[in-house]
C-alpha positions as CSV (number, residue, x, y, z in Angstrom):
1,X,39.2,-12.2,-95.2
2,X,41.6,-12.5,-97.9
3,X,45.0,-13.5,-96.4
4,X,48.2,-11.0,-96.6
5,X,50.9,-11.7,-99.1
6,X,53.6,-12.3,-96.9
7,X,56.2,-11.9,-99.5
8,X,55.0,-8.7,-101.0
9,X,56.7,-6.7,-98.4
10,X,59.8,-8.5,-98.0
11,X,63.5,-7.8,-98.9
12,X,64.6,-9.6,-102.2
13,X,66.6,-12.5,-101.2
14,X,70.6,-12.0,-101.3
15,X,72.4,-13.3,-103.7
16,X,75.7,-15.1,-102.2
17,X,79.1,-13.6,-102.1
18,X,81.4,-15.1,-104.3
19,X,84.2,-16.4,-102.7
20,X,87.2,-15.6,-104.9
21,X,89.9,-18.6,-105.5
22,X,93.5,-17.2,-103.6
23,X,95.8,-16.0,-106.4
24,X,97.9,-18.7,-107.2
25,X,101.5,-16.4,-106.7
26,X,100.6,-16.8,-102.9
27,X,101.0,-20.2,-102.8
28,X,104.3,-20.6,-104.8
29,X,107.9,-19.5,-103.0
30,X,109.3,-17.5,-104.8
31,X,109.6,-13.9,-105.3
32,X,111.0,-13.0,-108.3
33,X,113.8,-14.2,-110.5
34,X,116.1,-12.0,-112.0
35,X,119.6,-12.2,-113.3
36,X,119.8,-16.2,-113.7
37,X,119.1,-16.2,-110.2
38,X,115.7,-17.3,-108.5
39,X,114.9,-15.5,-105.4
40,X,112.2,-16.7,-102.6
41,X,110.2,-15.4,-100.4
42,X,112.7,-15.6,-97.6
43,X,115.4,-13.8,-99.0
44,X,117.7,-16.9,-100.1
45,X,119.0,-17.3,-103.3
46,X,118.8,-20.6,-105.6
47,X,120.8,-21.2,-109.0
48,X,119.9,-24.1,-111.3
49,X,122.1,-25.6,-113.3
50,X,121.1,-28.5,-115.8
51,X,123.6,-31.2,-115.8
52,X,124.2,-34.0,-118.8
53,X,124.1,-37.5,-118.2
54,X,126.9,-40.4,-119.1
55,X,125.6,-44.2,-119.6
56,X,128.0,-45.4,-116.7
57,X,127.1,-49.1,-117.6
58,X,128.9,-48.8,-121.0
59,X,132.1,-47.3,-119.0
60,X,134.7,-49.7,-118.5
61,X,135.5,-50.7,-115.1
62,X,138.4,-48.6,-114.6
63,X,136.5,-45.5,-115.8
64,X,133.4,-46.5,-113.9
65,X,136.0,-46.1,-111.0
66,X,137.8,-43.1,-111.7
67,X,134.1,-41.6,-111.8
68,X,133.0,-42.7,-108.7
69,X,136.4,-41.4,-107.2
70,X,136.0,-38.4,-109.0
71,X,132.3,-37.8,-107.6
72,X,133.2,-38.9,-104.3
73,X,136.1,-35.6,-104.3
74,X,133.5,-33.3,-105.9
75,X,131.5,-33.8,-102.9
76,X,134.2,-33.5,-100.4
77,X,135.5,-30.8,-102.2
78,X,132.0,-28.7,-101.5
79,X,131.0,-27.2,-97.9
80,X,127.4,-26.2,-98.9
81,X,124.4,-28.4,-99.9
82,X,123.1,-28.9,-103.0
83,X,119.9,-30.1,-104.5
84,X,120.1,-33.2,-107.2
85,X,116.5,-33.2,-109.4
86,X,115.4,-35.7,-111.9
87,X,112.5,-34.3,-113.8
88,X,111.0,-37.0,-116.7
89,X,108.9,-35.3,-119.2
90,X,107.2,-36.2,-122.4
91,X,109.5,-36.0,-125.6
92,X,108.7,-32.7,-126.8
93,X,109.9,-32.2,-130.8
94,X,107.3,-30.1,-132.0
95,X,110.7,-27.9,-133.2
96,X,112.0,-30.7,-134.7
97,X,108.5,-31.6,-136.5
98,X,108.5,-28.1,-137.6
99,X,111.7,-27.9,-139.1
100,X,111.1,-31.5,-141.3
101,X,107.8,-29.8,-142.2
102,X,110.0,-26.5,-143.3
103,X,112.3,-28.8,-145.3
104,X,109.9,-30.5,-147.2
105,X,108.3,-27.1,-148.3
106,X,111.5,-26.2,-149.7
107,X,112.7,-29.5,-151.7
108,X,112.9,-28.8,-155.1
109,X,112.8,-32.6,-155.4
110,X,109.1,-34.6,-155.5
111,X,110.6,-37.7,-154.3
112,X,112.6,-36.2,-151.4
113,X,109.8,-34.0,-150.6
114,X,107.2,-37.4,-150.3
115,X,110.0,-38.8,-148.1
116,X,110.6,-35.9,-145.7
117,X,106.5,-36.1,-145.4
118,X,106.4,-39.4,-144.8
119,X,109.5,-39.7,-142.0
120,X,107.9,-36.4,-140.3
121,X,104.7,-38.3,-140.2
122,X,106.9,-41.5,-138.9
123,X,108.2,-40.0,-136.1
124,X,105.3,-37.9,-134.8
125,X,103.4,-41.6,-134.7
126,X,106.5,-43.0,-133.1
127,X,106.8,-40.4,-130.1
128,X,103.1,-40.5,-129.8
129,X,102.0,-44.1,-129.4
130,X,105.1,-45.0,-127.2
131,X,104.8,-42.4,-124.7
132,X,109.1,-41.7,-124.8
133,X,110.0,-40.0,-122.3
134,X,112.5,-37.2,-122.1
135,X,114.9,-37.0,-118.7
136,X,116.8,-34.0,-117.8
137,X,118.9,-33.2,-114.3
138,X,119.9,-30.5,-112.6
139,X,121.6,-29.5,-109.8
140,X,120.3,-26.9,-107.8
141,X,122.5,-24.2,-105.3
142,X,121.4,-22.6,-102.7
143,X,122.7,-19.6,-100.8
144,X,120.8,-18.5,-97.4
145,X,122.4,-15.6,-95.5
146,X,120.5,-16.6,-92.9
147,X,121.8,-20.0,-92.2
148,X,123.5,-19.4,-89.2
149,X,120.7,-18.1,-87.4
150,X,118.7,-21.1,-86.1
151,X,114.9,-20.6,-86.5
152,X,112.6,-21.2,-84.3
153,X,109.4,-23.2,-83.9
154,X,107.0,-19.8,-84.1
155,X,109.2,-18.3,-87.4
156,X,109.0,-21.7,-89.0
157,X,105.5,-22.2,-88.7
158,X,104.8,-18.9,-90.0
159,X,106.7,-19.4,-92.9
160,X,104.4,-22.7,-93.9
161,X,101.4,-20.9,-92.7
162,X,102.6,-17.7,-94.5
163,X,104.3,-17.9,-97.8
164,X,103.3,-14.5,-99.1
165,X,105.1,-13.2,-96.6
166,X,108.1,-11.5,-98.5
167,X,111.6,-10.1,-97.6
168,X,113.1,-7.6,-100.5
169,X,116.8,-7.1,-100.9
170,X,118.3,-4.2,-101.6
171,X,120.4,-4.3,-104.9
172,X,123.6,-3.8,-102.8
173,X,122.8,-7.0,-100.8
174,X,121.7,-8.3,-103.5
175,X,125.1,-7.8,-105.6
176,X,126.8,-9.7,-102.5
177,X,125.2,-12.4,-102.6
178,X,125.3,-13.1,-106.2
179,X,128.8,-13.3,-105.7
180,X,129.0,-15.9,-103.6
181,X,126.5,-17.4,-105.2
182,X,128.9,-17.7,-108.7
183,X,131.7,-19.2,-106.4
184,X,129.8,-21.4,-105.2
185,X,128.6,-22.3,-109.1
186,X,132.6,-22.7,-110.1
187,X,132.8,-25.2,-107.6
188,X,129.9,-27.2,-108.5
189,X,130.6,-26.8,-112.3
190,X,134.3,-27.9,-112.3
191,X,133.6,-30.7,-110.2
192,X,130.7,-32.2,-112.5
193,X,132.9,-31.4,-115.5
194,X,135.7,-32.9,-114.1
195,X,133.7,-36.3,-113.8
196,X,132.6,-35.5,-117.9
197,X,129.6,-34.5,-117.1
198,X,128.3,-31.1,-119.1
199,X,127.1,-28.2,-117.1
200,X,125.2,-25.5,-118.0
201,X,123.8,-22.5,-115.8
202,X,120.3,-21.7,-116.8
203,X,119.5,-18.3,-117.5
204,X,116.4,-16.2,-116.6
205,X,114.1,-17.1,-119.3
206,X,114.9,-21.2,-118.9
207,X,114.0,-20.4,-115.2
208,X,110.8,-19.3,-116.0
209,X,110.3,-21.7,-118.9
210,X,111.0,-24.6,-116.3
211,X,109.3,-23.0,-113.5
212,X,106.6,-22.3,-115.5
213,X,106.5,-26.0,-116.2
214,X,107.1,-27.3,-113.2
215,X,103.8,-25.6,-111.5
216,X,101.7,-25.9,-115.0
217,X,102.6,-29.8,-116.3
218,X,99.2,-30.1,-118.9
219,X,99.5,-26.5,-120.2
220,X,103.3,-26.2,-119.8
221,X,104.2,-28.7,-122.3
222,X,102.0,-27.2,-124.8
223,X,102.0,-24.0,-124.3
224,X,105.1,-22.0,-125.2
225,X,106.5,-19.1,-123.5
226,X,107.2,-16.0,-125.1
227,X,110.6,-14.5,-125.1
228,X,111.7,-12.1,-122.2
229,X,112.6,-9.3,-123.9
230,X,109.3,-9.5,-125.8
231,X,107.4,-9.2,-122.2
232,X,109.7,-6.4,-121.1
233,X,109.0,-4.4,-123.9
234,X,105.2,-5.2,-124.0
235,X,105.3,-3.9,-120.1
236,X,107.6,-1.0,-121.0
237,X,104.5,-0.1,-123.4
238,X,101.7,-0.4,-120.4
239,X,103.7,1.6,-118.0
240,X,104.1,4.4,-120.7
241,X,100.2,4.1,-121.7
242,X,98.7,4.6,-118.3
């Protein structure tokens, strides 16, 4: 007796679920940013502002004291925190490459022209077999209208367990807190430039250039991010099309 085939009858086996990979917006903090401001998750506000730097060892040593002085009455003079960040990245002169590369196209003259080649090719070496590194600072203010409710153990754990939870403010909250959140920026700004230090406020597209960095450092520092008008009006176009 010819034995039954027990797999003629039975089911096909299933194929396993794929799991999809969490979208990676629900692990960053922040909401959205908008009018040179970033806003999180939580509803609190953060400004960046990217600060020069002075060679203090090259100061003499009555500037090098009227610096310290004048830092130590910046930070006296604030009653907020702030956020110092040192971020060292690669030299990046790809725009400086490009425009020797321009100017050699357009020299009339053969032996300037082998020469711009030549220094373009120079310097591209240079930055690439010595690894130079590129520092930039920044000072970062915040503004929480929440601050002067204490949290407690329960609210902060769902915040780290959480981050996609988010709070929306409405424009008219919104416009309040920008306010203060520019006062707070004259404070910070006069008291960095009164030291000699040069401050500027980054706008919405360096915060999402830099952002954009920050959370992609391989693809970030080749890729380059298109302008934000561009996106606006590419997203104006979608909306209208569907």
């Amino acid at each position: 007796m010819a034995k039954a085939d027990k797999n003629k009858n039975s089911p096909p086996p299933r194929k396993p679920k794929k799991v999809s990979a969490p979208s990676t917006q629900k692990g960053l903090y922040i909401s959205e940013i908008k009018q040179d401001t970033v806003v999180l998750k939580d509803g609190t506000l953060r400004t960046v502002l990217q600060v020069s730097s002075i060679n203090f060892a090259l100061k003499s040593e009555d500037e090098q004291q009227a610096i310290i002085q004048g830092y130590i009455q910046f930070l006296n003079s604030i009653d907020f925190e702030i956020q110092i960040v040192i971020q060292s990245r690669k030299l990046d002169i790809r725009k400086y490459l490009e425009e020797l590369e321009q100017i050699a196209k357009e020299q009339t003259n053969e032996l300037l022209k082998v020469q711009t080649v030549e220094y373009r090719q120079y310097i591209e070496e240079l930055v690439t077999l010595s690894e130079i590194m590129e520092k930039k600072f920044f000072a970062i203010i915040p503004y929480s209208p929440f601050s002067k409710k204490r949290k407690n153990f329960l609210s902060r754990a769902q915040e780290v367990l959480l981050p996609s939870r988010v709070i929306k403010l409405a424009d008219s909250k919104f416009d309040k807190y920008i306010k203060e959140m520019e006062r707070r920026v004259s404070i910070v700004a006069g008291g960095l430039s009164s030291i000699g230090l040069k401050v500027n406020q980054l706008d919405t597209q360096s915060l999402i250039e830099l952002y954009y960095q920050l959370y992609n450092p391989t693809r970030g520092s080749v890729k380059k991010m298109p302008n934000l008008n561009k996106l606006r009006v590419e997203q104006t176009q979608v909306d209208q099309n569907d």
